[in-house]
LUMLO-608872 format. One record per residue (C-alpha): x, y, z; residue in one letter. Coordinates in steps of 0.02 Angstrom, whole numbers, plus 32768, in hexadecimal, padded with zeros to 4 digits. Layout:
<pts>
<east: X	north: Y	up: Z	residuo: A>
...
</pts>
This chain:
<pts>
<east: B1BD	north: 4DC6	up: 9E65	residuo: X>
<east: B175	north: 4D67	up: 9DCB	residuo: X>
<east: B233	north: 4D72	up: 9D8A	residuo: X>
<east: B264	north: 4D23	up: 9E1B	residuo: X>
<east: B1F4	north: 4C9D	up: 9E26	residuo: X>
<east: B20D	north: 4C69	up: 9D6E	residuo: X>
<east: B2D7	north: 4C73	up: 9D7E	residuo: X>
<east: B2B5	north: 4BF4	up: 9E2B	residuo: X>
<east: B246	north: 4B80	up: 9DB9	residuo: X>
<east: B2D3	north: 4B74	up: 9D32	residuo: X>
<east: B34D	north: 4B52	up: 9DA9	residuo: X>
<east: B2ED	north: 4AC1	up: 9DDC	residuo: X>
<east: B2CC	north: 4A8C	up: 9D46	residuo: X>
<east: B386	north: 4A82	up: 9D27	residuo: X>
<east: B3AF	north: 4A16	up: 9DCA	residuo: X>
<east: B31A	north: 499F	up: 9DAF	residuo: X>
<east: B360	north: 4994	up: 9CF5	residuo: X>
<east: B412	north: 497F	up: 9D34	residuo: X>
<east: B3EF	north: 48FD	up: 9DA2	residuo: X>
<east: B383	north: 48A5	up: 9D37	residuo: X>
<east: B41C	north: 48A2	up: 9CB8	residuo: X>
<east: B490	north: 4865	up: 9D42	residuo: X>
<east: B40A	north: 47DA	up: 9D65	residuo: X>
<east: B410	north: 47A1	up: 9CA4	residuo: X>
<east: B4D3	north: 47A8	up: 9CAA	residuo: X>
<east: B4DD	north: 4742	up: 9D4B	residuo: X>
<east: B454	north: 46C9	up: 9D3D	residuo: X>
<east: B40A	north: 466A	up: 9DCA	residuo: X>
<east: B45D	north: 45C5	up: 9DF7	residuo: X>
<east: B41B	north: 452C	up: 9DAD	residuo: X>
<east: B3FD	north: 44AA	up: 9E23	residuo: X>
<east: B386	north: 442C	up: 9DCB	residuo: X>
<east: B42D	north: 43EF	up: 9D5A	residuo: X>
<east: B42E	north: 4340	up: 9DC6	residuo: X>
<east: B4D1	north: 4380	up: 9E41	residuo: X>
<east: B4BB	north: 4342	up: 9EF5	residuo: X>
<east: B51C	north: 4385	up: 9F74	residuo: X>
<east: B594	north: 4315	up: 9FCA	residuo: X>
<east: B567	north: 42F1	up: A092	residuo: X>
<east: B5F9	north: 4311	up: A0F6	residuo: X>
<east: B626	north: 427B	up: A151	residuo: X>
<east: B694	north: 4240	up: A1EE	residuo: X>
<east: B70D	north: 41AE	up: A1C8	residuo: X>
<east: B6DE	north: 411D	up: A221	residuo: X>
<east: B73F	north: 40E1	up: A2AB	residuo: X>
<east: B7CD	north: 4056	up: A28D	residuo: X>
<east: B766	north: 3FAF	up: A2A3	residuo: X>
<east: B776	north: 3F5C	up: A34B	residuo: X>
<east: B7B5	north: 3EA5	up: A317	residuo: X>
<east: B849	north: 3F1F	up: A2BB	residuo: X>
<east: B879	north: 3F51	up: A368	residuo: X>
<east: B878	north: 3EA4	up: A3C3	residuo: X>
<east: B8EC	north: 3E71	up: A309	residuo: X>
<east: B96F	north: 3EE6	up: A349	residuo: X>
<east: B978	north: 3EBA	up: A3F9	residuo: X>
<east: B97E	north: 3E08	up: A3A2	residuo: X>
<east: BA0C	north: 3E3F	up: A337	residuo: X>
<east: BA6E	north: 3E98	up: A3CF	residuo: X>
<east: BA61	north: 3DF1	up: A42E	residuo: X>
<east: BAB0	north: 3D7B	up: A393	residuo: X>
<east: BB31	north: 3DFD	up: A387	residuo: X>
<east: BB49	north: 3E0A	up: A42C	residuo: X>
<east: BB5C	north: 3D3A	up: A427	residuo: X>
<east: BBD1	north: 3D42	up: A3AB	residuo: X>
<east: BC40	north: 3DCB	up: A3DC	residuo: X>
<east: BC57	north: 3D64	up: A48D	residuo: X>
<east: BC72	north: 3CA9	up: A426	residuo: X>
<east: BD06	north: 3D20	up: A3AF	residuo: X>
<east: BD4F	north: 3D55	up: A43F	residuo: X>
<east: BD5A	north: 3CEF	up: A4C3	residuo: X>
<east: BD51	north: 3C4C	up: A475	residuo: X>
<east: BD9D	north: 3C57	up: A3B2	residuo: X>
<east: BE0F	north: 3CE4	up: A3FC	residuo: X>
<east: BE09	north: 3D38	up: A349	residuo: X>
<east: BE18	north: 3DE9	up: A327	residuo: X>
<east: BDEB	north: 3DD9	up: A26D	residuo: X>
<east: BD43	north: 3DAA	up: A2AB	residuo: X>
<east: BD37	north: 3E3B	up: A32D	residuo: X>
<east: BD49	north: 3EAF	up: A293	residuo: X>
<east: BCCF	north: 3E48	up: A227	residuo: X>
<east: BC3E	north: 3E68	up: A2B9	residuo: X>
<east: BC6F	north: 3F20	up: A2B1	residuo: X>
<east: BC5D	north: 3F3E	up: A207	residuo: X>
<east: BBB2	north: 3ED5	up: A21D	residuo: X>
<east: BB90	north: 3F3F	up: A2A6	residuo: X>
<east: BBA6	north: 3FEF	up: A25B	residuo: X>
<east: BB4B	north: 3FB5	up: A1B6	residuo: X>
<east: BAB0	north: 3F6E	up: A215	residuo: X>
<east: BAA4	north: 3FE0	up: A2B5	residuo: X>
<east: BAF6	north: 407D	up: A279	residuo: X>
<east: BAC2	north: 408D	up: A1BA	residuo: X>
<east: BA3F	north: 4030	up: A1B7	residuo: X>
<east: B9F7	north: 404E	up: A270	residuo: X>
<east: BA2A	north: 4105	up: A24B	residuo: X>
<east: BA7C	north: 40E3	up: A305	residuo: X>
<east: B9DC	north: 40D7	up: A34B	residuo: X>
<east: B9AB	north: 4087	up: A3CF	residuo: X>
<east: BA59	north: 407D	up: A423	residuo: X>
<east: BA92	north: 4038	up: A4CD	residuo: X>
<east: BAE8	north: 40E9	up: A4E8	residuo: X>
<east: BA51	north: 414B	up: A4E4	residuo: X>
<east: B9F2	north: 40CC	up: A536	residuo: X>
<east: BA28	north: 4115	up: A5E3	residuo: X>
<east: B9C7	north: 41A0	up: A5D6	residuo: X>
<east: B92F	north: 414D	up: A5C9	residuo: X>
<east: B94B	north: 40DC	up: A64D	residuo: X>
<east: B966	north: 4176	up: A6BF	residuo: X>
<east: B8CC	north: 41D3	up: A671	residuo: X>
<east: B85B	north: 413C	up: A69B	residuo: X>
<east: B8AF	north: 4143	up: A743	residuo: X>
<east: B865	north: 41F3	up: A769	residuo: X>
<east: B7EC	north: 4217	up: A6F3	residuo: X>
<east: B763	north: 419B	up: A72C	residuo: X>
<east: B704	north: 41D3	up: A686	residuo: X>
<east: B76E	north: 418E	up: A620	residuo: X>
<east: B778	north: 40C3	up: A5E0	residuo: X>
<east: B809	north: 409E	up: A5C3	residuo: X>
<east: B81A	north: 401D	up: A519	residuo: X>
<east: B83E	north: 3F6C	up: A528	residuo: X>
<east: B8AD	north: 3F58	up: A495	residuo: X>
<east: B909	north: 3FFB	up: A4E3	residuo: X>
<east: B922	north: 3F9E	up: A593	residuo: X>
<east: B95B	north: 3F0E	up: A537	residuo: X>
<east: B9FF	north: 3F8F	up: A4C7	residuo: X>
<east: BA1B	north: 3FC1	up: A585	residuo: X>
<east: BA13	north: 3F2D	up: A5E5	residuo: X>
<east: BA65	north: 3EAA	up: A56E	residuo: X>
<east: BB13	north: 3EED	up: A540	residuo: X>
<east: BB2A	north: 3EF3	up: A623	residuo: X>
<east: BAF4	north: 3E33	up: A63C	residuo: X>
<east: BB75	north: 3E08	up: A5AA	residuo: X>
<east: BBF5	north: 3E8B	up: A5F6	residuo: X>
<east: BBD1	north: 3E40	up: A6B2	residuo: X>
<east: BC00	north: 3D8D	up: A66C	residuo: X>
<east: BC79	north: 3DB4	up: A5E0	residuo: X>
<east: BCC5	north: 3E4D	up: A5E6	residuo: X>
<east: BC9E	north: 3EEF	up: A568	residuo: X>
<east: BC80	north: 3E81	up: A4C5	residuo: X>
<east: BBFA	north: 3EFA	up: A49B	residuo: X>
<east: BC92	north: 3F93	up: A496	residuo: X>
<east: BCF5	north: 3F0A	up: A425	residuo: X>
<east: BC82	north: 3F0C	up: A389	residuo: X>
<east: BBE0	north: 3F09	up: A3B7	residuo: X>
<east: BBC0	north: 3FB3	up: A3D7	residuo: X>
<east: BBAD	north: 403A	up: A334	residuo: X>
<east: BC07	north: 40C6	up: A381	residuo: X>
<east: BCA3	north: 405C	up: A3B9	residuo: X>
<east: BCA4	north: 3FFB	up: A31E	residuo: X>
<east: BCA9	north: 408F	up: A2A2	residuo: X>
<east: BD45	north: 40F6	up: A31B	residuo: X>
<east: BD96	north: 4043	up: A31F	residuo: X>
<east: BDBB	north: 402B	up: A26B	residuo: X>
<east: BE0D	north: 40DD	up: A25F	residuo: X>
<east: BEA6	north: 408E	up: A2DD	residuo: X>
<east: BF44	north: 40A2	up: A292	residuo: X>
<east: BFBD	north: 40E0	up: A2E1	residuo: X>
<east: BF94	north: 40F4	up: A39D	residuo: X>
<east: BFF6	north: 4152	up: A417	residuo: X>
<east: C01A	north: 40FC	up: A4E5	residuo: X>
<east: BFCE	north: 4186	up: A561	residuo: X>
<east: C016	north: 419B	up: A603	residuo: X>
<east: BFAF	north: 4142	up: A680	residuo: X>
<east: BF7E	north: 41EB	up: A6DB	residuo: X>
<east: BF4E	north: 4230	up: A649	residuo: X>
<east: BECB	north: 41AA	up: A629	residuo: X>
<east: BE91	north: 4193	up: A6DF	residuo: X>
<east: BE6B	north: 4267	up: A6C3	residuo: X>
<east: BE1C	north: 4244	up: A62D	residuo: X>
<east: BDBC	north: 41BE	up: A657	residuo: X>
<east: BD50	north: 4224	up: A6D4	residuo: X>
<east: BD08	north: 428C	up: A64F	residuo: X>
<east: BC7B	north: 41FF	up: A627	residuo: X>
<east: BC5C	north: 420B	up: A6DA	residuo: X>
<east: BC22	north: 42B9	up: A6D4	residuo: X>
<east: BBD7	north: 42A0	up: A62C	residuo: X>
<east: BB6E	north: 420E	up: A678	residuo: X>
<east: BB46	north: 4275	up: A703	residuo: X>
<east: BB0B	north: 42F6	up: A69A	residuo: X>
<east: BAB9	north: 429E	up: A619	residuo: X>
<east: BA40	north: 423B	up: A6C0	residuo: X>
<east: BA1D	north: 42E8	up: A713	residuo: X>
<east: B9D1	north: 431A	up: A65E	residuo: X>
<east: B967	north: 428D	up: A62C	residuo: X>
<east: B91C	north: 427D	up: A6E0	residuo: X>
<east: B8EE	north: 433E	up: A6DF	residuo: X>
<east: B8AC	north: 4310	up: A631	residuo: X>
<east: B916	north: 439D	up: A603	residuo: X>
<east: B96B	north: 434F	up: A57E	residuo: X>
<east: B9B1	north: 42BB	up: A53D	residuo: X>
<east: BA76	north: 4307	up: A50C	residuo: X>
<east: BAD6	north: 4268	up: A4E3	residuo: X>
<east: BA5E	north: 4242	up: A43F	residuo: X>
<east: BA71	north: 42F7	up: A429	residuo: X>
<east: BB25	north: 42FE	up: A419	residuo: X>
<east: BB55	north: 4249	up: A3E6	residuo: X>
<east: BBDC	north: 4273	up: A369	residuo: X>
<east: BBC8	north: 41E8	up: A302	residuo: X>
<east: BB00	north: 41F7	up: A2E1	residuo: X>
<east: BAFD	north: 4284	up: A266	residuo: X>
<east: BB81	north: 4205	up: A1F4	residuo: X>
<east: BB06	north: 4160	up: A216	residuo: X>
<east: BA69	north: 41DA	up: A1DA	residuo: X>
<east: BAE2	north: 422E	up: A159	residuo: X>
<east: BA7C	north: 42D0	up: A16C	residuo: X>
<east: BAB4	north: 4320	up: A204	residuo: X>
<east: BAD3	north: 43D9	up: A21B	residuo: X>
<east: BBA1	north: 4404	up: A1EA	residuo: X>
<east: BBBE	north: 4423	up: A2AB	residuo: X>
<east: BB9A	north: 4376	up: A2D1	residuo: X>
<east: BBE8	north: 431E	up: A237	residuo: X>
<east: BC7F	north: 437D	up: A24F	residuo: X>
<east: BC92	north: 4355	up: A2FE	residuo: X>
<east: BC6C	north: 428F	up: A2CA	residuo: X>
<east: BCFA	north: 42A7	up: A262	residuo: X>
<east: BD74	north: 42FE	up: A2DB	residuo: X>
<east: BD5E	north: 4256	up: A35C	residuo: X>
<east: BD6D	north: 41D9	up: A2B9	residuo: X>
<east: BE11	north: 423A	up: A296	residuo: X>
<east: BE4B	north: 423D	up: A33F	residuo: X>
<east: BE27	north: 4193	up: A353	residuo: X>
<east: BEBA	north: 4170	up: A2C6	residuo: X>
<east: BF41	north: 41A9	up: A354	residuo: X>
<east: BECC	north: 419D	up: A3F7	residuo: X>
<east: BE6C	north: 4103	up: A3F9	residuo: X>
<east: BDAD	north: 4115	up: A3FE	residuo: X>
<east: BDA3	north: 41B6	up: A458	residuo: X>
<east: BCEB	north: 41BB	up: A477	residuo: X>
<east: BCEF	north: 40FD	up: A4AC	residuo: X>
<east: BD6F	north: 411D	up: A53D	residuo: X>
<east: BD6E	north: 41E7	up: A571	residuo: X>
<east: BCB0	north: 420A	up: A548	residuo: X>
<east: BC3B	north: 4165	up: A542	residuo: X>
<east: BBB4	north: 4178	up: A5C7	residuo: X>
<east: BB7A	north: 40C3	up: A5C4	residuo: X>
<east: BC41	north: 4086	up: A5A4	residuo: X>
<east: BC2A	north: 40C9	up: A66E	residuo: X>
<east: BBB7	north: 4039	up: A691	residuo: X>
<east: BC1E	north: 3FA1	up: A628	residuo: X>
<east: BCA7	north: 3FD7	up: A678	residuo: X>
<east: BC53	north: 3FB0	up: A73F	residuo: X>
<east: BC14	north: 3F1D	up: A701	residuo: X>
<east: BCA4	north: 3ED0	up: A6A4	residuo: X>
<east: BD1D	north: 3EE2	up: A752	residuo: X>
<east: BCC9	north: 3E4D	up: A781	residuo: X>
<east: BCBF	north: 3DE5	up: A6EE	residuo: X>
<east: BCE0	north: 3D30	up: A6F0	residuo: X>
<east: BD06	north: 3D0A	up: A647	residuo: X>
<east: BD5D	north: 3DAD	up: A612	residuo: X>
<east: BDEC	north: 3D91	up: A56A	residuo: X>
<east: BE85	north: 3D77	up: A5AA	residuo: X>
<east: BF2D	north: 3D90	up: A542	residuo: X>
<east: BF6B	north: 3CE2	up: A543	residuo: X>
<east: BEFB	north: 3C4B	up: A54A	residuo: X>
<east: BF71	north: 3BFA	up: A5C5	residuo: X>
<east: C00F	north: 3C23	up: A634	residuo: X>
<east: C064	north: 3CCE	up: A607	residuo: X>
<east: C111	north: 3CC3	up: A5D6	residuo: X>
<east: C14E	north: 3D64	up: A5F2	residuo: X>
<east: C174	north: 3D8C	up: A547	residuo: X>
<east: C139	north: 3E3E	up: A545	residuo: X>
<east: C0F5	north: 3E33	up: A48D	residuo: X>
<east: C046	north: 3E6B	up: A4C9	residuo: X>
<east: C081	north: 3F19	up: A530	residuo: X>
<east: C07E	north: 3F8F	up: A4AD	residuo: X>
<east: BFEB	north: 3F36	up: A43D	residuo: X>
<east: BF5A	north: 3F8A	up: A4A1	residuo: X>
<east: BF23	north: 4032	up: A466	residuo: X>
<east: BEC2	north: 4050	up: A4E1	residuo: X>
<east: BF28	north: 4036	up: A567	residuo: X>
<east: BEE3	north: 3FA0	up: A5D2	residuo: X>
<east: BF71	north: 3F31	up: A5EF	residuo: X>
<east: BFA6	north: 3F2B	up: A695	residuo: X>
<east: C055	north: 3EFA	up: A6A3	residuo: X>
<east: C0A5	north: 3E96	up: A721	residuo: X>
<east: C0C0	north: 3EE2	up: A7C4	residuo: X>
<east: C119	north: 3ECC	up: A867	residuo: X>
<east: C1A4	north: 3F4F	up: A890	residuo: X>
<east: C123	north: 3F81	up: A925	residuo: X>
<east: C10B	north: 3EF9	up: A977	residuo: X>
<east: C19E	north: 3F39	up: A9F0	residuo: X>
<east: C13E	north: 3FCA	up: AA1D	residuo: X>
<east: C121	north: 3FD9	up: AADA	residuo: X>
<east: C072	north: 3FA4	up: AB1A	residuo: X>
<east: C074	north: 404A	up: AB80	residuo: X>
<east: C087	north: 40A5	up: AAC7	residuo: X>
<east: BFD3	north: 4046	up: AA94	residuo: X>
<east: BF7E	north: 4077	up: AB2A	residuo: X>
<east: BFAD	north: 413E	up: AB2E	residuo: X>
<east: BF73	north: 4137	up: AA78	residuo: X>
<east: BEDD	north: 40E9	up: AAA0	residuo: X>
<east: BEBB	north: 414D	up: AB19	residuo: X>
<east: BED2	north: 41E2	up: AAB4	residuo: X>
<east: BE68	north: 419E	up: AA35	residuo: X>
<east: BDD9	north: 4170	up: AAB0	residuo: X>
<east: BDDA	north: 4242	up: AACD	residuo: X>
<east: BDF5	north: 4285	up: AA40	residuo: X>
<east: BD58	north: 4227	up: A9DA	residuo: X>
<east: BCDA	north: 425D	up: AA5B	residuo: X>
<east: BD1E	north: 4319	up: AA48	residuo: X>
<east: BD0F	north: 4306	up: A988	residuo: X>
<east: BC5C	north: 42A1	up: A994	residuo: X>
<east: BC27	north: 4358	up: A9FC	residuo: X>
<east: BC94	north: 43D2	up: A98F	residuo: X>
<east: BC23	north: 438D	up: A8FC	residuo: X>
<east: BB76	north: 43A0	up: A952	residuo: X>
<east: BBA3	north: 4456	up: A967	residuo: X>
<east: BBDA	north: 446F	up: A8BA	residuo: X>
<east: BB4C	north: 4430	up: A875	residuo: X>
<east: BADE	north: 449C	up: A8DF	residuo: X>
<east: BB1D	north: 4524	up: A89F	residuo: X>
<east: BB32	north: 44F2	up: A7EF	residuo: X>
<east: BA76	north: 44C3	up: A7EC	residuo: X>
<east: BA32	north: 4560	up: A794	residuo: X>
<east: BAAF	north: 4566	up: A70F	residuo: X>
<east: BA92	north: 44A3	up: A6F1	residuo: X>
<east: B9E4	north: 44CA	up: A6EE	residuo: X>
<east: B9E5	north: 4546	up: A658	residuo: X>
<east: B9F3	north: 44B2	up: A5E1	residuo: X>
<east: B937	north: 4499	up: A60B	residuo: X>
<east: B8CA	north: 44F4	up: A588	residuo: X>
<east: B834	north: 4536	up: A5FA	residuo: X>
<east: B8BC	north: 457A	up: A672	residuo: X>
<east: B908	north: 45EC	up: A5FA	residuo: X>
<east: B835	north: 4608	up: A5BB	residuo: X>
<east: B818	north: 4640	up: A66A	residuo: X>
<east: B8C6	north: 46AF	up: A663	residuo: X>
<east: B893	north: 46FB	up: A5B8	residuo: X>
<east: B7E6	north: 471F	up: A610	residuo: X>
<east: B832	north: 4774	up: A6A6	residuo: X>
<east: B8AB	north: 47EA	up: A64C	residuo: X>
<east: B81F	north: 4823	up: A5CC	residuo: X>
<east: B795	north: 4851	up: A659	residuo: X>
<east: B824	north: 4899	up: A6CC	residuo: X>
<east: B853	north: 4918	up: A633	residuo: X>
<east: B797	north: 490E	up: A5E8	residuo: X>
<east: B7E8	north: 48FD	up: A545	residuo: X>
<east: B750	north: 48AA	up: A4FE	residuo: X>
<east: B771	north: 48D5	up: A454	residuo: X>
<east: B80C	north: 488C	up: A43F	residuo: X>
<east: B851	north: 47ED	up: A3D1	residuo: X>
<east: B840	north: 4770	up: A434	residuo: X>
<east: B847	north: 46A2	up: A433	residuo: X>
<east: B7E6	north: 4627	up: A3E6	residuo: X>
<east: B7CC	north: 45D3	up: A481	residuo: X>
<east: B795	north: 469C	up: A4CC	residuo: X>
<east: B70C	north: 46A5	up: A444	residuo: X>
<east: B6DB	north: 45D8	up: A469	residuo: X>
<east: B6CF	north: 462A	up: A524	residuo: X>
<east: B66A	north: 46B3	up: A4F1	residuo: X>
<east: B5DF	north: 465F	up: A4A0	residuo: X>
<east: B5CD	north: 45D9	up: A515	residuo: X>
<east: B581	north: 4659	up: A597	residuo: X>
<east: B5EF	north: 4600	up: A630	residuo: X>
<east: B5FB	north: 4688	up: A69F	residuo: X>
<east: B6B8	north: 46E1	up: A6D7	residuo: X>
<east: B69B	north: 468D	up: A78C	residuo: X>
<east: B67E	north: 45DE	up: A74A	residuo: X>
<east: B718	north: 45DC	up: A6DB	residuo: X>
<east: B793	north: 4625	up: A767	residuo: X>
<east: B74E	north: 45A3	up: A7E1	residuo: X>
<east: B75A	north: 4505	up: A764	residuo: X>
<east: B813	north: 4555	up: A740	residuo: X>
<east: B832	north: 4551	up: A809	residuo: X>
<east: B7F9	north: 4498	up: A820	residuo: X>
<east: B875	north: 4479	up: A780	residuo: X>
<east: B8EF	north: 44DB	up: A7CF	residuo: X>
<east: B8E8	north: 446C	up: A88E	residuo: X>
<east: B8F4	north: 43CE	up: A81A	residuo: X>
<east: B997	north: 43FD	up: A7CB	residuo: X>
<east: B9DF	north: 4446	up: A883	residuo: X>
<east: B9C7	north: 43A9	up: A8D5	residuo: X>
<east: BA18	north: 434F	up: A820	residuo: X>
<east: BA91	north: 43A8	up: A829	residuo: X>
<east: BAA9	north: 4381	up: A8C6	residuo: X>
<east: BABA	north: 42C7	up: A8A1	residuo: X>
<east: BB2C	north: 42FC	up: A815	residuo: X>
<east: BBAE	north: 4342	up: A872	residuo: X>
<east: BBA8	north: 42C5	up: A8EB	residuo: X>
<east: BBAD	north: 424E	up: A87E	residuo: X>
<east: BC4A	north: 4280	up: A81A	residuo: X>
<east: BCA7	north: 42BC	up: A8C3	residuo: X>
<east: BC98	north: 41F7	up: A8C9	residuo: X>
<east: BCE4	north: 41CC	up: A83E	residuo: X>
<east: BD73	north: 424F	up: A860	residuo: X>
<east: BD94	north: 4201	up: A8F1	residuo: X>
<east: BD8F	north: 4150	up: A8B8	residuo: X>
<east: BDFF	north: 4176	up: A832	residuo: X>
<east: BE7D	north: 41B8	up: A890	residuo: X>
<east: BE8C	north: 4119	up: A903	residuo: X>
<east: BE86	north: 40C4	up: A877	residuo: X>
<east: BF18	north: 411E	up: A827	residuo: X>
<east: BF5F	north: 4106	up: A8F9	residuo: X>
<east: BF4B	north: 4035	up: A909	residuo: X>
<east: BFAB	north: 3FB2	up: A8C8	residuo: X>
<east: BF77	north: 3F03	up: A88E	residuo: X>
<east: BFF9	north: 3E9A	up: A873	residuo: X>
<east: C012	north: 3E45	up: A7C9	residuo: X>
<east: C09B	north: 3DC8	up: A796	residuo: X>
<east: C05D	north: 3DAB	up: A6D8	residuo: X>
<east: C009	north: 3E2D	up: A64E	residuo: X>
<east: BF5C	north: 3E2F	up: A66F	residuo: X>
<east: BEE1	north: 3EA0	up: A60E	residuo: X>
<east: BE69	north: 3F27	up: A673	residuo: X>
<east: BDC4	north: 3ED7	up: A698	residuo: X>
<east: BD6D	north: 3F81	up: A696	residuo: X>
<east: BDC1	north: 3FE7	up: A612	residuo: X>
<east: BDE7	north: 3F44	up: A59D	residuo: X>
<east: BD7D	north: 3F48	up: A504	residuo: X>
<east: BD9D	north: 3EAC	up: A4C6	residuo: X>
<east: BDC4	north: 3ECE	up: A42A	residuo: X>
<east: BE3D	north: 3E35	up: A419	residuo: X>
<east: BED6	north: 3EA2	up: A3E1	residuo: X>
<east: BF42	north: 3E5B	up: A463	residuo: X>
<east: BF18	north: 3DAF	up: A44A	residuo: X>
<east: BF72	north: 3DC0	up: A381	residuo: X>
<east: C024	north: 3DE0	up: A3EC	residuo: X>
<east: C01A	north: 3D52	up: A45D	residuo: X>
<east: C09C	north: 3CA7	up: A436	residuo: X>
<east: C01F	north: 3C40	up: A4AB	residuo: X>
<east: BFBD	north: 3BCF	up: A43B	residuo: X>
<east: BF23	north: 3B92	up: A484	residuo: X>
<east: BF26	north: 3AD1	up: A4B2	residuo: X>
<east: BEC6	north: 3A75	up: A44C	residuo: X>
</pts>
């Protein structure tokens, strides 16, 4: 026993030694040599009068874009204002705040009565319409950073068909539609989240995102500005308000002459031509197409409420405490408590919210987006149905005139025109 005893105390001995040794090897920190440890700090917000000099900024060159256009008729100009425009509001703003994105805080304020909407954002959103409502899209001719940069990559643009464009063209609809039903659900706000061209501004976006910024600026050598006319959310908006502008750019600043110079100089497409080959058409031809017309919107305006009834889960999946209560559901049905799960499923954890409160917060979220969705698909059945009788009517037109609404003033047209302007 004594043996044993003796062989436990050397042992000891040993470790205490040992760890003494270890402590001499490794000495304790020394924290009297004057080092202070940084305090981690939040970067303050942009300062306010900084703000209120951009929407300053977006009204000059808003100002100037409409005197270059409509008044000195000069496309050199129009391209001087863009390359202003993407230095100051896409490099330098980073693309941030934009007119674009503004729509989705205008619809969260809308129907989140929490939130407060900016001034300086109201005024991106609201100035660029006034302009458009009085002189046509000059915000889409240079003013605006993601035109701008797509519009100095036209080279060599290609004519499409007419029908192609018109099907096209209803893919901002449903990207408006989409982008609205997600900022009012304060799901998400998608069109800053995949703006192409905001990842090249910031030059330190993810590949996905500079690659597909690069895809539209080389598409836009062949197909001119892409995003501007097939995907542009807020181009939606110019485009109502600039029908029923009063000083809109016209081709020639007096009496066309029928020389045909200017048909093929829009890449975009918005030259009307001269029409009149229907004017023989029967009046009983106009009223069975009206007629037609008058049933067939209704029947679409329906068609989409249904849709988007159904759709409403699947839309609904985008929102992050709906997929939460999903994850939730699946783990407690199969009680596999020990497996990987989500950040957001650990958040949900530790918060102690009970299963019941989540699933009926996720239910209330879920009624939200089947009534959105309900104005969704009414909303685009709409638009189907308006764009077919547009595609159906006829205006008649005896001189080239450019497209009020899809026109983007970008003074291209005005370089082919003989007419001088009277002095």
């Amino acid at each position: 026993m004594k043996n044993l005893i003796s062989r436990i105390g050397v042992l000891v001995l040993v470790m205490i030694h040992g760890i003494v040794a270890q402590a001499q090897r490794f000495p304790k920190p020394e924290f009297e040599s004057g080092y202070v440890q940084k305090i981690t700090q939040i970067p303050a917000a942009r300062a306010n009068y900084l703000e209120y000099l951009d929407v300053l900024v977006l009204l000059l060159a808003l100002l100037v874009a409409t005197w270059l256009v409509l008044k000195k008729r000069s496309r050199i100009g129009v391209l001087l204002i863009s390359v202003f425009s993407i230095g100051y509001f896409g490099f330098f703003r980073e693309g941030c705040v934009c007119s674009v994105g503004s729509v989705q805080n205008i619809a969260l304020a809308l129907f989140q009565p929490g939130y407060k909407i900016p001034v300086t954002v109201l005024a991106f959103f609201i100035l660029p319409l006034i302009f458009s409502l009085l002189f046509g899209r000059v915000f889409c001719a240079g003013v605006c950073p993601l035109g701008a940069i797509q519009d100095l990559f036209v080279w060599k643009p290609i004519q499409l068909r007419s029908w192609l464009q018109s099907l096209l063209g209803l893919i901002p609809f449903i990207y408006l539609g989409l982008a609205v039903l997600y900022a009012a659900t304060a799901t998400d706000f998608v069109i800053c989240r995949y703006d192409p061209f905001i990842g090249i501004f910031r030059m330190d976006g993810t590949f996905t995102m500079i690659a597909l910024g690069v895809i539209f600026l080389l598409t836009s050598v062949f197909v001119a500005r892409p995003y501007c006319r097939f995907f542009c959310p807020y181009g939606i908006l110019l485009n109502l308000t600039s029908r029923i502008s009063k000083y809109h750019l016209t081709i020639t600043p007096s009496k066309c002459i029928q020389c045909r110079l200017c048909e093929n100089s829009c890449p975009f497409g918005a030259i009307k031509q001269p029409e009149s080959a229907r004017l023989k058409e029967s009046p009983g031809v106009t009223t069975r197409r009206f007629l037609v017309l008058a049933a067939i919107i209704p029947l679409l305006i329906v068609l989409g409420i249904w849709t988007g009834a159904q759709f409403h889960e699947k839309l609904a999946l985008v929102h992050p405490k709906i997929r939460l209560a999903q994850e939730v559901m699946l783990l407690s049905d199969s009680e596999e408590y020990n497996a990987v799960v989500s950040i957001e499923m650990e958040a949900f954890r530790a918060s102690g919210k009970t299963r019941e409160t989540l699933i009926g917060e996720s239910h209330d979220i879920l009624n939200n987006f089947r009534l959105g969705s309900m104005w969704l698909g009414g909303f685009l059945g709409l638009v189907f149905g308006l764009t077919l009788a547009e595609l159906s009517t006829f205006k008649f037109r005896k001189d080239y005139e450019p497209n009020k609404g899809t026109c983007l003033s970008c003074a291209r047209c005005i370089e082919y025109c003989p007419v001088q302007k009277d002095i």
